[in-house]
SEZAVEX-975631 format. One record per residue (C-alpha): residue number from 1; residue in one letter; z, x, y. Coordinates in steps of 0.02 Angstrom, whole numbers, plus 50000, padded with zeros to 5 digits. Each point is the difference from the previous one (the first is absolute). Layout:
BEGIN
[node NUM "A" [Z X Y]]
...
//
This chain:
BEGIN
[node 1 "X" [46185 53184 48873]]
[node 2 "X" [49976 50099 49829]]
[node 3 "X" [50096 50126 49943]]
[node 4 "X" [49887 50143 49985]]
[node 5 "X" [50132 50126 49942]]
[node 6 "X" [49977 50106 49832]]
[node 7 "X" [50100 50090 49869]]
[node 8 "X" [50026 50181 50050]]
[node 9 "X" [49961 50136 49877]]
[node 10 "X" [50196 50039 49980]]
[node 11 "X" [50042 49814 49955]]
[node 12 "X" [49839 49986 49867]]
[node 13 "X" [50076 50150 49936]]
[node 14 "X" [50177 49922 49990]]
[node 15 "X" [49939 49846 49939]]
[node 16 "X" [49912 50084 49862]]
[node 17 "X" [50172 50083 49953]]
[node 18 "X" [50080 49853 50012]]
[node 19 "X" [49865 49893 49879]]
[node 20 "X" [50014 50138 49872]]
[node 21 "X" [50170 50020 49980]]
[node 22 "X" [50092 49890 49862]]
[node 23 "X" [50165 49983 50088]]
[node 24 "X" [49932 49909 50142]]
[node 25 "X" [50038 49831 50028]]
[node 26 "X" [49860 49844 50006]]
[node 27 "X" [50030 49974 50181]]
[node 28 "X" [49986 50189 50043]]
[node 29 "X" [49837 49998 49905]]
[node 30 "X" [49938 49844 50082]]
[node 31 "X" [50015 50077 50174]]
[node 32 "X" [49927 50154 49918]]
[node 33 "X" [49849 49927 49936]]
[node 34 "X" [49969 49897 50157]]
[node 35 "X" [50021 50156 50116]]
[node 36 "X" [49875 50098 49879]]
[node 37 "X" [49881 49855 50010]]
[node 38 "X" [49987 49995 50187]]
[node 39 "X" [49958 50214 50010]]
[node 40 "X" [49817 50008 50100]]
[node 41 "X" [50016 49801 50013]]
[node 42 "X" [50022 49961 50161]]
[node 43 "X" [49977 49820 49978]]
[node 44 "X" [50112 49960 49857]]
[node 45 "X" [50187 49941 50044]]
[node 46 "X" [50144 49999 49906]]
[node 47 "X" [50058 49809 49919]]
[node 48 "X" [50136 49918 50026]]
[node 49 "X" [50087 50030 49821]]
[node 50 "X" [49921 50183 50017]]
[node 51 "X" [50110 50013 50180]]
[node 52 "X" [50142 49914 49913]]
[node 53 "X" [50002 50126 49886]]
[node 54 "X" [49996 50142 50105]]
[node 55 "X" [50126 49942 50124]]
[node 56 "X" [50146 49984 49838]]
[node 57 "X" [49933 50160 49955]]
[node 58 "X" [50046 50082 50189]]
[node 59 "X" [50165 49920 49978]]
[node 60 "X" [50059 50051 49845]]
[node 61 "X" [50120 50161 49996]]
[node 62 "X" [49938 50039 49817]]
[node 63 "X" [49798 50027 50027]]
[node 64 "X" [49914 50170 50019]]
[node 65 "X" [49940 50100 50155]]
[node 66 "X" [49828 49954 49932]]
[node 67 "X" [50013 49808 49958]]
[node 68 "X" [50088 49992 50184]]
[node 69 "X" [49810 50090 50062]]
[node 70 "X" [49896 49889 49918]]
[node 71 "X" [50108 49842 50053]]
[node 72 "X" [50002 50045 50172]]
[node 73 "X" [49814 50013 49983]]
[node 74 "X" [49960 49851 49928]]
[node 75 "X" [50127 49917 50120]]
[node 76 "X" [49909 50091 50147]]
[node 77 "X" [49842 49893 49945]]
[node 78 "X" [50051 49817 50021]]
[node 79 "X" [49926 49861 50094]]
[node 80 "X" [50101 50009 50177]]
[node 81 "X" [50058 49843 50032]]
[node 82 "X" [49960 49952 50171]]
//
């Protein structure tokens, strides 16, 4: 079954923060930009690098409040695996 699940008007916003800022790091702005893509998408996942991305993201002690929204997101939006 498809995911169906969309980007929430809190994590767009987070994501947007998180895409403009300049001390952000490429893999926070990967998740970023794929959580932004999938707002009012229901239909678009996140990829594999794109989930890679977010999960290092999650696990890192150093990343903002606002990269960890937008990762959990875009991490939220992945194929299930069943």
């Amino acid at each position: 079954m498809a995911n169906t699940k969309t980007t929430g008007s809190k994590a767009a916003s987070a994501a947007s923060k998180t895409l403009q800022s300049n001390s952000t790091g490429a893999n926070s702005k990967t998740a970023a930009g794929s959580a932004l893509s999938q707002t009012n998408a229901p239909k678009k996942q996140t990829s594999a690098p794109a989930a890679s991305a977010a999960s290092k993201v999650l696990s890192d002690g150093r990343t903002s409040a606002q990269s960890k929204t937008a990762a959990g997101s875009a991490l939220s939006q992945t194929k299930s695996k069943k």
